[in-house]
NUFI-46692 format. One record per atom (N, C-alpha, C, O): residue number from 1; atom name; x, y, z. Coordinates in steps of 0.001 Angstrom, whole numbers. Each point is the difference from the previous one (the first is absolute). Layout:
NUFI-46692
- NUM  CA  X  Y  Z;
...
This chain:
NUFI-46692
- 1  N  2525  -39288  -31828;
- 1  CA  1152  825  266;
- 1  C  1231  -694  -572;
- 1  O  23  -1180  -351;
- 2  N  825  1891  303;
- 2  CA  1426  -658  -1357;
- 2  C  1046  176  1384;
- 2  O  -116  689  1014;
- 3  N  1126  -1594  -1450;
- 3  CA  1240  352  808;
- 3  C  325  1172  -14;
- 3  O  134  457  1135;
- 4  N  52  231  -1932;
- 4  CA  537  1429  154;
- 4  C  -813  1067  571;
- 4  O  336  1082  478;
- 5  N  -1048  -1418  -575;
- 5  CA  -923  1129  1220;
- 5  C  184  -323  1560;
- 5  O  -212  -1071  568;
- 6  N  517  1892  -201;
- 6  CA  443  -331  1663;
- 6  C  -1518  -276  682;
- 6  O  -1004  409  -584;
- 7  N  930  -983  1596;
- 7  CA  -960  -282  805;
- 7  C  -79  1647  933;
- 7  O  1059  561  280;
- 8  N  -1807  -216  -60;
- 8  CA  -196  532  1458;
- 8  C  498  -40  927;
- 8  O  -449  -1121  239;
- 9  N  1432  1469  1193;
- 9  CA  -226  -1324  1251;
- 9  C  -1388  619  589;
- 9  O  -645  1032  -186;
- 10  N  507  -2322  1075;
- 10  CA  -1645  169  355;
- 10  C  440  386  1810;
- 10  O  1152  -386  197;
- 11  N  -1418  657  349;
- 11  CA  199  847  1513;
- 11  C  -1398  -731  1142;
- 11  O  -939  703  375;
- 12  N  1058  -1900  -61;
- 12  CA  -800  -129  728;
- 12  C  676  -281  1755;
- 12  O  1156  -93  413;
- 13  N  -2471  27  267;
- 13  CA  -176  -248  1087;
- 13  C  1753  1076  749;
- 13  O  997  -410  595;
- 14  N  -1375  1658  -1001;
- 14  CA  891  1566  666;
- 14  C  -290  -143  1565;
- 14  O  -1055  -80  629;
- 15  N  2251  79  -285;
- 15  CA  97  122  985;
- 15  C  -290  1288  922;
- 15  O  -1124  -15  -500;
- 16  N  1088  938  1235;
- 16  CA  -133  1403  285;
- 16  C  1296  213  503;
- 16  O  793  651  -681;
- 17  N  -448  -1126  1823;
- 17  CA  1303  8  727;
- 17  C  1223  -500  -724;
- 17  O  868  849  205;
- 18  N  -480  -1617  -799;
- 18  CA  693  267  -939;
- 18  C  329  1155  -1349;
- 18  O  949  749  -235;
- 19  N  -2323  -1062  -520;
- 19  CA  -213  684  -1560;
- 19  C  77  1209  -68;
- 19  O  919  636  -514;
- 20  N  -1925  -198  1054;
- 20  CA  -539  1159  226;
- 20  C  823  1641  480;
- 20  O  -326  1085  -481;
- 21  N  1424  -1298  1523;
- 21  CA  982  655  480;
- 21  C  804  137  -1030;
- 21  O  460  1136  -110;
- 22  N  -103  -1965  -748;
- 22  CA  1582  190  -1461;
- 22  C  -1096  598  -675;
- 22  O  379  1123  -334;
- 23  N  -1894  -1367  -141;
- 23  CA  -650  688  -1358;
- 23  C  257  1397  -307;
- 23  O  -289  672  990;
- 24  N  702  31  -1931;
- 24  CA  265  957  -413;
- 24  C  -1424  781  -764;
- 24  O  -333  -327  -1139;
- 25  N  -567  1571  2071;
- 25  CA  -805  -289  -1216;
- 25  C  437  1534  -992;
- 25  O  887  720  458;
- 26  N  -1505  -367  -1664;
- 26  CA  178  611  -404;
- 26  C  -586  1575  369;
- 26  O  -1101  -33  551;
- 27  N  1819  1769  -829;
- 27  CA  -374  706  570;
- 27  C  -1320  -9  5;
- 27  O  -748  68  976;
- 28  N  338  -203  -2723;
- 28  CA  -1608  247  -103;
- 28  C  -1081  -1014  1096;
- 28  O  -1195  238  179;
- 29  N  1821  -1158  333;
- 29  CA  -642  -1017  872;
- 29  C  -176  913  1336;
- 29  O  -1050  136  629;
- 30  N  2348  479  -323;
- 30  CA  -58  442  1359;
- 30  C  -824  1208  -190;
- 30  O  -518  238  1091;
- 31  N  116  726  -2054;
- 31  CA  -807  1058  -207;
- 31  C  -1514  -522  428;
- 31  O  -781  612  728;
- 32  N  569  -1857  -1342;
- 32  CA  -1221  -583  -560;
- 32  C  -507  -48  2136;
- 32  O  -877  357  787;
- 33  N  2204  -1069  -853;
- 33  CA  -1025  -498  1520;
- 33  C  -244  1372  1014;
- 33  O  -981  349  655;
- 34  N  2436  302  -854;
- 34  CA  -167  1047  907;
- 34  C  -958  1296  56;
- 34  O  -65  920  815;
- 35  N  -814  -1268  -2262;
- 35  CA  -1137  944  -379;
- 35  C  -1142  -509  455;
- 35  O  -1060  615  -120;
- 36  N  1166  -2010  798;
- 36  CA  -1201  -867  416;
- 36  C  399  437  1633;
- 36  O  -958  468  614;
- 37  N  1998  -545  5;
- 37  CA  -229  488  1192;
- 37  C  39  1670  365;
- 37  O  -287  411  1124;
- 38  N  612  319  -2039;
- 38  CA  -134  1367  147;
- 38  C  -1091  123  -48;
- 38  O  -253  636  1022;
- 39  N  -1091  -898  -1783;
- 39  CA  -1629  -46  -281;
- 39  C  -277  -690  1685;
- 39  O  -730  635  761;
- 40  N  1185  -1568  -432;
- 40  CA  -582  -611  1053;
- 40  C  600  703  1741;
- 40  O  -413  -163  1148;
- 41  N  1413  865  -1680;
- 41  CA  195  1030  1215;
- 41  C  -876  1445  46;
- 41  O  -369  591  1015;
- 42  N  175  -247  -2263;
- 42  CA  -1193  1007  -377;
- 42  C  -824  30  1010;
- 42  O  -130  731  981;
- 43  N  -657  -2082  -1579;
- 43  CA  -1545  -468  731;
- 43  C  193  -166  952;
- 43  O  -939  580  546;
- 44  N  1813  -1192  578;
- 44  CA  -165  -522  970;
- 44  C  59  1570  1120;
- 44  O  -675  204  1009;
- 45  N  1892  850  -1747;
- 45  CA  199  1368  803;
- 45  C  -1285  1193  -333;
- 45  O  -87  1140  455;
- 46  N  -754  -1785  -1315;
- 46  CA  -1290  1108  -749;
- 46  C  -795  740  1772;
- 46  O  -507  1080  300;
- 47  N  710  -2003  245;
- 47  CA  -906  897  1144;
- 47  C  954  1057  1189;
- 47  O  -382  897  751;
- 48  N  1671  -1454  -991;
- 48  CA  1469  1739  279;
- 48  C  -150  1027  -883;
- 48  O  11  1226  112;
- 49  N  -201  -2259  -1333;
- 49  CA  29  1641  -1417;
- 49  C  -1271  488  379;
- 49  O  -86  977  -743;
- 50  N  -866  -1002  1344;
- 50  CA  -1425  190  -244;
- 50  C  -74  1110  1315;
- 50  O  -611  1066  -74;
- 51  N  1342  -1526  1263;
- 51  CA  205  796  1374;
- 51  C  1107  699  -182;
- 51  O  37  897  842;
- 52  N  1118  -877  -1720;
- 52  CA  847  949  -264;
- 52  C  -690  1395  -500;
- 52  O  -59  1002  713;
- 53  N  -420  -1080  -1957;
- 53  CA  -1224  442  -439;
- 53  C  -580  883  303;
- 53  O  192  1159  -368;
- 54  N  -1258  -1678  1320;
- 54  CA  -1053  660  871;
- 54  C  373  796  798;
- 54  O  -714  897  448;
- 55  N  2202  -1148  -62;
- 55  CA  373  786  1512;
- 55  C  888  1115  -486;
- 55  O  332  1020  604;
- 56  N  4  -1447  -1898;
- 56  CA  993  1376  -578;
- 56  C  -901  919  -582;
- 56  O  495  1089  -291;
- 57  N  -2221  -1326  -57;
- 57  CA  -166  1120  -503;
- 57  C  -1327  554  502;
- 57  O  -590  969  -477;
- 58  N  87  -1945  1817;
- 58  CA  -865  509  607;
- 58  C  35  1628  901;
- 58  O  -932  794  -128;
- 59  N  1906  -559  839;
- 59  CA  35  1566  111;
- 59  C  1387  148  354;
- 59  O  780  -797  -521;
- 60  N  -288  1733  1369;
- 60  CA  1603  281  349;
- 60  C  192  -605  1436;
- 60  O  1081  -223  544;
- 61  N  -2132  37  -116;
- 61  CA  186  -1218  1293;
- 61  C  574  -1499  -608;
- 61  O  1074  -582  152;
- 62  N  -2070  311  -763;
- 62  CA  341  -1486  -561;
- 62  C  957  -125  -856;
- 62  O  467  -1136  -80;
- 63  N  53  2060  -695;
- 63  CA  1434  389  -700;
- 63  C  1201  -586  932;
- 63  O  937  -785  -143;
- 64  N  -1523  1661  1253;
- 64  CA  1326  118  1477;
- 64  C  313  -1552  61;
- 64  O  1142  -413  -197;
- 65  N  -2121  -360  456;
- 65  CA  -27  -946  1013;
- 65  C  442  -877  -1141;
- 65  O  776  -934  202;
- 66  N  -1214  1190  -1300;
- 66  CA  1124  -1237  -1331;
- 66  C  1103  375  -245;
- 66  O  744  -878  -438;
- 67  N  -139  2305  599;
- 67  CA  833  267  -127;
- 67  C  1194  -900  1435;
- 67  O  1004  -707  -81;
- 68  N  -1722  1176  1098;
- 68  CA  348  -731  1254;
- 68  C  440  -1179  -91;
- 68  O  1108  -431  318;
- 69  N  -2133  -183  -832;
- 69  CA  479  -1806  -96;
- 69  C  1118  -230  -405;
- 69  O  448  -905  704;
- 70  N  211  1180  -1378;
- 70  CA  1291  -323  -1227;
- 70  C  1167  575  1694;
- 70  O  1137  -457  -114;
- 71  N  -1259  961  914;
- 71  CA  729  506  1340;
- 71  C  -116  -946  561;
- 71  O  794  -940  54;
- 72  N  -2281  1107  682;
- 72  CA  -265  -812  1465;
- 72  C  -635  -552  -215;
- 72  O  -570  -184  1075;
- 73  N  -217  -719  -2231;
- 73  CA  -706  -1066  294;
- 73  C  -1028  -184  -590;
- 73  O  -101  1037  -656;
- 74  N  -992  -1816  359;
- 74  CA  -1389  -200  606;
- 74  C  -924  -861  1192;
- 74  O  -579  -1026  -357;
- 75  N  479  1475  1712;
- 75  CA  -583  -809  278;
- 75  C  1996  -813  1257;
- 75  O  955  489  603;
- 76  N  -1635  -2175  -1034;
- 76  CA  1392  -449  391;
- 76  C  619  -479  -972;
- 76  O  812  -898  223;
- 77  N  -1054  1425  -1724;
- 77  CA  1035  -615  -1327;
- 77  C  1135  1451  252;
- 77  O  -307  1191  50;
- 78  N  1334  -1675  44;
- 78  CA  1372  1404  -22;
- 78  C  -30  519  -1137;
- 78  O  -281  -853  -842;
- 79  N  501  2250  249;
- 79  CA  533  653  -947;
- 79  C  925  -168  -1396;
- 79  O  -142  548  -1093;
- 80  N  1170  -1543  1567;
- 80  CA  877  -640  -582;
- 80  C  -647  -1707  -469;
- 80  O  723  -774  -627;
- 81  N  -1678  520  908;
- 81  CA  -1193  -1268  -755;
- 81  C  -663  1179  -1172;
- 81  O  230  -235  -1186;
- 82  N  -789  1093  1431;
- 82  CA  -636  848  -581;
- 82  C  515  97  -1119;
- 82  O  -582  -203  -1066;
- 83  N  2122  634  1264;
- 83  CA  494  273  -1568;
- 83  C  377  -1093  -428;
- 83  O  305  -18  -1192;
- 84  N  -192  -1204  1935;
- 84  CA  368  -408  -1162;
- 84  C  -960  -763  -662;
- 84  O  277  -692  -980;
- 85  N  -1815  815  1647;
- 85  CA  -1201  -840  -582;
- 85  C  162  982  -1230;
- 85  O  422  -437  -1071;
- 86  N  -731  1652  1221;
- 86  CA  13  970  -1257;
- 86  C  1411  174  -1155;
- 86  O  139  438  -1142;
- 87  N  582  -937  1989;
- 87  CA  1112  -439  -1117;
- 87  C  -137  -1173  -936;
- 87  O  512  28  -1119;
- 88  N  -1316  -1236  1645;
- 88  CA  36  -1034  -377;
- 88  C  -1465  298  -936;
- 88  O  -359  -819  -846;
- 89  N  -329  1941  1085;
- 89  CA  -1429  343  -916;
- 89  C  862  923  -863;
- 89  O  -665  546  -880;
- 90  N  1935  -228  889;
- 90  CA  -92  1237  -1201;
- 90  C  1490  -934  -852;
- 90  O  629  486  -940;
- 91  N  -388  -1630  1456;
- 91  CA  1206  -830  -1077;
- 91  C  -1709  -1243  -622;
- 91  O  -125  -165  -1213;
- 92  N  -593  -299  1874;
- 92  CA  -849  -395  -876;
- 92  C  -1372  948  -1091;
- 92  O  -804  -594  -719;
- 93  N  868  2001  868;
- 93  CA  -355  301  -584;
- 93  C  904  367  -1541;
- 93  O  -281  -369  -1140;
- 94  N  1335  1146  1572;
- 94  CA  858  267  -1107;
- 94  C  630  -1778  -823;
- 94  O  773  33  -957;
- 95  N  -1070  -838  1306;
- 95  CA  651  -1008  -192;
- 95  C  -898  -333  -1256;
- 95  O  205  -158  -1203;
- 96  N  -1499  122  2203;
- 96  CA  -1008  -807  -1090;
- 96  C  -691  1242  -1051;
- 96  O  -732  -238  -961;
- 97  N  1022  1127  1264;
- 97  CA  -333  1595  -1373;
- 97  C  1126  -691  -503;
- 97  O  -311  -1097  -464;
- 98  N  1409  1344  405;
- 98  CA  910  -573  -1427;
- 98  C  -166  -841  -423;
- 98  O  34  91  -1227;
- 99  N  -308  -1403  1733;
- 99  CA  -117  -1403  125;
- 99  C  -1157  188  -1449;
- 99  O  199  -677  -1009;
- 100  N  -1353  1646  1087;
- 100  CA  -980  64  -58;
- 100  C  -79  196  -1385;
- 100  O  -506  -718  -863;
- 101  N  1174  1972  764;
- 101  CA  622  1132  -1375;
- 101  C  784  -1203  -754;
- 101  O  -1  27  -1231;
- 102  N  633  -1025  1864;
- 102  CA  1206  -780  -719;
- 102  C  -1225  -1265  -619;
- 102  O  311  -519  -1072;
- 103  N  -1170  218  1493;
- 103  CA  -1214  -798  -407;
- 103  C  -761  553  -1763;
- 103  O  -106  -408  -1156;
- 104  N  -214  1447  1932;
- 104  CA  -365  797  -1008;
- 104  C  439  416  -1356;
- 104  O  -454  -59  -1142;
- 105  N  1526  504  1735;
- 105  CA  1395  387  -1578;
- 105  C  120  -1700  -455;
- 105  O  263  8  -1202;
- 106  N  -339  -1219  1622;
- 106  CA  121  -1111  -747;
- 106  C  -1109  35  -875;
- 106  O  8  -218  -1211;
- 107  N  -1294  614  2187;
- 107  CA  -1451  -584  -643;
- 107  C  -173  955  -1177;
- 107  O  -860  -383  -793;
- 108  N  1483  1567  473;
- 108  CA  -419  845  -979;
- 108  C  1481  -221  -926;
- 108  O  -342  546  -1048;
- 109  N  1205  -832  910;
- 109  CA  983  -390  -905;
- 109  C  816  -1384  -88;
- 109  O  1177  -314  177;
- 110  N  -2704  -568  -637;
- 110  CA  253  -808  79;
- 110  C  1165  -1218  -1141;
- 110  O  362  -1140  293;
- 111  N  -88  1821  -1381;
- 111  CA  1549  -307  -756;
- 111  C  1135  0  809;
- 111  O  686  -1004  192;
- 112  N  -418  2360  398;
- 112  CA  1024  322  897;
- 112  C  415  -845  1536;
- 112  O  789  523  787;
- 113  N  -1399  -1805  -520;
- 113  CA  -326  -687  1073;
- 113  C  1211  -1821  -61;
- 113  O  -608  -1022  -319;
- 114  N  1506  950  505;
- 114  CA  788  -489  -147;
- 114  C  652  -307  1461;
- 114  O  -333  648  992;
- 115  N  1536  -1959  -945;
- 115  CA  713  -742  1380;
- 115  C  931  1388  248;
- 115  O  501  144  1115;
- 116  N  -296  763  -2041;
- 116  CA  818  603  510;
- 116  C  -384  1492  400;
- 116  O  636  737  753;
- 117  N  -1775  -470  -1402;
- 117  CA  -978  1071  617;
- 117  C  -190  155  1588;
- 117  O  327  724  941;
- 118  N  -955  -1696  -1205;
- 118  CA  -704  -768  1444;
- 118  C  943  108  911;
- 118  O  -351  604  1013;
- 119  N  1786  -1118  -1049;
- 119  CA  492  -18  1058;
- 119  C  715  1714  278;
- 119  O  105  593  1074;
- 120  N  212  -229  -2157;
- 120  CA  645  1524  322;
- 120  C  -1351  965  261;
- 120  O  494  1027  465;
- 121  N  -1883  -846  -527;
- 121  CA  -950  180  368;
- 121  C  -624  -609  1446;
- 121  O  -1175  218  296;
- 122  N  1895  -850  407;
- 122  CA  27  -859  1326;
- 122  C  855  729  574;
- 122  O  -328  717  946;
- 123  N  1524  -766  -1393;
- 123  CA  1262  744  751;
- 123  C  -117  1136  237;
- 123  O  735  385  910;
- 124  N  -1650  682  -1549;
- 124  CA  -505  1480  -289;
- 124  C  -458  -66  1026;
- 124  O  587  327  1031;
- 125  N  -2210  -944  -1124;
- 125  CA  -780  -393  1433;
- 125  C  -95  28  833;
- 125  O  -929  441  676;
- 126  N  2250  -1100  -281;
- 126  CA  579  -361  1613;
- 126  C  969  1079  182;
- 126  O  384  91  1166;
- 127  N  147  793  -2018;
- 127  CA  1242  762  356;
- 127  C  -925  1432  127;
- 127  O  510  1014  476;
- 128  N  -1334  -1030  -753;
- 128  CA  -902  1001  -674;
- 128  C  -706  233  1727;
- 128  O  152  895  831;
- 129  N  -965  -2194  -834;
- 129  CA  -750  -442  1553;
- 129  C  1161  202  1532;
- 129  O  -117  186  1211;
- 130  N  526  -255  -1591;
- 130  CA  1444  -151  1159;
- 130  C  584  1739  213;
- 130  O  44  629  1057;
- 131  N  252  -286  -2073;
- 131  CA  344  1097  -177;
- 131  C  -542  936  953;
- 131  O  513  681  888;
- 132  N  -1475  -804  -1236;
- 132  CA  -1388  1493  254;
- 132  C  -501  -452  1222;
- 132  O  -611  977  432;
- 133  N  496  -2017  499;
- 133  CA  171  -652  942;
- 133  C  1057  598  899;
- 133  O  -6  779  953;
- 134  N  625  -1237  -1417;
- 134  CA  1506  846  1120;
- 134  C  -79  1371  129;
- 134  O  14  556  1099;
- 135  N  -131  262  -2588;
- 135  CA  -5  1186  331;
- 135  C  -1134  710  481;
- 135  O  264  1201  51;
- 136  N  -1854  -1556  461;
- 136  CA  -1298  251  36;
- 136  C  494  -509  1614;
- 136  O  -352  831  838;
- 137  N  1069  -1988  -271;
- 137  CA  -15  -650  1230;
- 137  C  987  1170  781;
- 137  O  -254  396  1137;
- 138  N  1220  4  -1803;
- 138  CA  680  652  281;
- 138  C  -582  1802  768;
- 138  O  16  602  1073;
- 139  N  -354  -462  -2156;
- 139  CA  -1186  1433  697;
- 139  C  -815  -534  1242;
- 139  O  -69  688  1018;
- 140  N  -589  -1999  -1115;
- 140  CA  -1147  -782  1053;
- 140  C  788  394  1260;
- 140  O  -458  709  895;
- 141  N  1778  -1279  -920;
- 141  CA  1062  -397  1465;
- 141  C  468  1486  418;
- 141  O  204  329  1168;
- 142  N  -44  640  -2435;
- 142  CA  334  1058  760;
- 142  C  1776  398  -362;
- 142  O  577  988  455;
- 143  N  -11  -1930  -1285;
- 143  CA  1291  425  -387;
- 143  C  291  828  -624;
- 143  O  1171  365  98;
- 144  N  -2177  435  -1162;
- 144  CA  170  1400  -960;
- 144  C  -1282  376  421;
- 144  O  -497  1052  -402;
């Protein structure tokens, strides 16, 4: 290596409690992870989506009684848990479908894939995910 080439700095022994709190990461970082816990809220709610499901289209009784829940309850979980388990299943679904589409549109144009893509394709993402969230949560709660 020549003088004029800068060294690296090298980052060892990071602290968490210090470091970690100032790190800035980038949008595409926060997409990246938040598509790893939107997938992992999926799976973990697959057996609500599965009894949501069943009970909305088994007959007009079981309609009632899902319809019900989102009111009074299931059981001793309140109404107001209800929506927002299903709120928190319909911001990780829409999150990780774009998340998904935004994967995709990289993997098939792959020239077009650049620091500055990436991040205004992040910002889409999340404004995109957020968006449709509020206004989808919004119908959920009952305000329009």
């Amino acid at each position: 290596m020549t003088e004029l080439a800068k060294k690296r700095p090298e980052f060892r022994n990071i602290n968490a409690l210090k470091d970690l709190p100032t790190y800035r990461l980038p949008p595409a970082g926060i997409v990246s992870i938040l598509h790893r816990i939107s997938g992992a809220i999926m799976f973990v709610l697959l057996p609500f989506v599965l009894w949501m499901f069943d009970t909305s289209v088994s007959s007009e009784i079981s309609f009632a009684r899902f319809t019900s829940a989102f009111t009074a309850g299931i059981g001793f979980v309140p109404g107001w848990l209800v929506k927002l388990l299903t709120l928190a299943l319909l911001w990780a679904y829409l999150h990780h479908f774009i998340a998904g589409l935004r994967h995709l549109w990289m993997d098939v144009s792959h020239s077009a894939v650049n620091k500055q893509t990436g991040k205004t394709t992040a910002v889409v993402t999340l404004a995109l995910g957020t968006g449709l969230t509020v206004i989808l949560g919004a119908k959920l709660f009952g305000l329009y």
